[in-house]
C-alpha positions in Angstrom: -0.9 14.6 1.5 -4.3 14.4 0.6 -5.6 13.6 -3.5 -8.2 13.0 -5.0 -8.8 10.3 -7.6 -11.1 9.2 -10.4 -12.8 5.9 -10.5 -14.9 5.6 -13.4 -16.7 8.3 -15.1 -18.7 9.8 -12.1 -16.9 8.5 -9.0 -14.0 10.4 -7.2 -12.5 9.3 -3.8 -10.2 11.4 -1.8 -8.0 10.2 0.7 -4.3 9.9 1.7 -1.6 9.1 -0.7 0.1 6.0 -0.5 2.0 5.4 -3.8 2.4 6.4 -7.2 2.2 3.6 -9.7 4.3 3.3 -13.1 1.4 3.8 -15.4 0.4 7.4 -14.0 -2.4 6.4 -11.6 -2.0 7.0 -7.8 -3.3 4.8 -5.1 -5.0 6.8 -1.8 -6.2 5.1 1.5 -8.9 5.8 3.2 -9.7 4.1 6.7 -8.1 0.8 6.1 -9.1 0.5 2.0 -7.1 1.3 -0.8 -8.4 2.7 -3.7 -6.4 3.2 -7.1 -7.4 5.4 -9.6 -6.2 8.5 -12.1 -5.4 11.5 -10.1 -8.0 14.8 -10.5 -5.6 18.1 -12.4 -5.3 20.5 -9.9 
């Protein structure tokens, strides 16, 4: 599935998902990095 995340205040990555973690943020791959960040509200 793909997501989008938030990085910082003006930086979104999208990408595949590859887990949820405990605190609400998701983690999403793309290529061979893994970024983590706070998912974008549909």
């Amino acid at each position: 599935m793909l997501r989008t995340i938030i990085l910082g205040s003006c930086v979104s990555v999208q990408g595949i998902l590859e887990k949820s973690l405990p605190d609400g943020r998701i983690a999403v791959r793309v290529g061979n990095q893994v970024f983590t960040g706070n998912p974008v509200a549909a």
